[in-house]
C-alpha positions as CSV (number, residue, x, y, z in Angstrom):
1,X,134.2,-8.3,134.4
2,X,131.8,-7.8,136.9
3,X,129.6,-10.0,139.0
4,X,126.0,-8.9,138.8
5,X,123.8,-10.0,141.5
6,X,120.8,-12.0,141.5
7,X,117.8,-12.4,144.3
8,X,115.8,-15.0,145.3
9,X,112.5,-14.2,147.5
10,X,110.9,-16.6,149.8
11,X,108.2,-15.8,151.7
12,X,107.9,-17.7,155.3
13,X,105.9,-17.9,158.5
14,X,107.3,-15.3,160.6
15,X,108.9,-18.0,163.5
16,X,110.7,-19.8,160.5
17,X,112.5,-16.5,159.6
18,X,115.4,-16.7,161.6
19,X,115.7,-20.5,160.7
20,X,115.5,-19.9,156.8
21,X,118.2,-16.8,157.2
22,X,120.7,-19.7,159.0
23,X,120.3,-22.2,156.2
24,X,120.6,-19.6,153.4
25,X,123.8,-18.2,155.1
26,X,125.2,-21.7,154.9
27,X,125.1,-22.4,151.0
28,X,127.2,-19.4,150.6
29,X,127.1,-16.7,148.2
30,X,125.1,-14.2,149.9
31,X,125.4,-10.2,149.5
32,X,122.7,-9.4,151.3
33,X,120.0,-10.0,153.1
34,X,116.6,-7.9,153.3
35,X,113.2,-9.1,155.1
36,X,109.7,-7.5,153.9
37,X,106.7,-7.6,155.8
38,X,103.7,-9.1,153.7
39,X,102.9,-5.4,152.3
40,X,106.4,-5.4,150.9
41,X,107.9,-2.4,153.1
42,X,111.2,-3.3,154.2
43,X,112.0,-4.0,157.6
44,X,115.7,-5.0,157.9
45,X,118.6,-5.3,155.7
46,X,121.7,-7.3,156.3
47,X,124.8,-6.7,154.6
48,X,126.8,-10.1,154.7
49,X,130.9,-9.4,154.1
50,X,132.2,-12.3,151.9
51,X,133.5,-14.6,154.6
52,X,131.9,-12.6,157.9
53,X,128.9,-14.6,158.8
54,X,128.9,-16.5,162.2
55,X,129.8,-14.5,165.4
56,X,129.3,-11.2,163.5
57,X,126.1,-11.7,162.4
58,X,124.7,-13.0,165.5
59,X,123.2,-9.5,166.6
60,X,121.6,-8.8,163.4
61,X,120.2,-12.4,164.0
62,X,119.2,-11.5,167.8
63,X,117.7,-8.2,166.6
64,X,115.4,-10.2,163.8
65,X,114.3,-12.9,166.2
66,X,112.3,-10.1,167.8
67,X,110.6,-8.7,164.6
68,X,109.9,-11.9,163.6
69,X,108.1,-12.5,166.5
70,X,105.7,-9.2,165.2
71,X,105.2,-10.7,161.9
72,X,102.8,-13.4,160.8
73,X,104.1,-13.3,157.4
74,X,107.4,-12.2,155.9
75,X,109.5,-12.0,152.5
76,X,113.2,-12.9,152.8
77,X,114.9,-11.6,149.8
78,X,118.4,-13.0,149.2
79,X,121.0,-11.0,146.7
80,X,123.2,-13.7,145.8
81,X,126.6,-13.4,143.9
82,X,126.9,-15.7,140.4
């Protein structure tokens, strides 16, 4: 049987995206991670390895922390495992 994935989409201020990505990352579950700019174009996309987030993720995190500061508005879409 396989696991078909679902997403969740939250949009956020662009200094709370960074923030948001850290407490999704802690519920667990997570694929991947892509952030949208309000027009919907895709700026980033983060694959998350079942049981690699922390220290590995950490430059992905850096490297977002400076788009967010571009963006007044953002769409953090979440692929989540069932």
């Amino acid at each position: 049987m396989t696991e078909h994935p679902r997403t969740e989409e939250f949009c956020v201020d662009g200094e709370k995206i960074v923030s948001k990505i850290k407490e999704l990352l802690r519920e667990g579950n997570i694929r991947r991670v892509i952030i949208k700019d309000r027009d919907g174009k895709t700026l980033m996309e983060i694959p998350v390895t079942f049981g690699v987030v922390g220290v590995l993720i950490a430059p992905q995190l850096a490297a977002l922390g400076a788009i967010a500061a571009l963006l007044t508005e953002a769409t953090v879409v979440v692929e989540k495992t069932e």
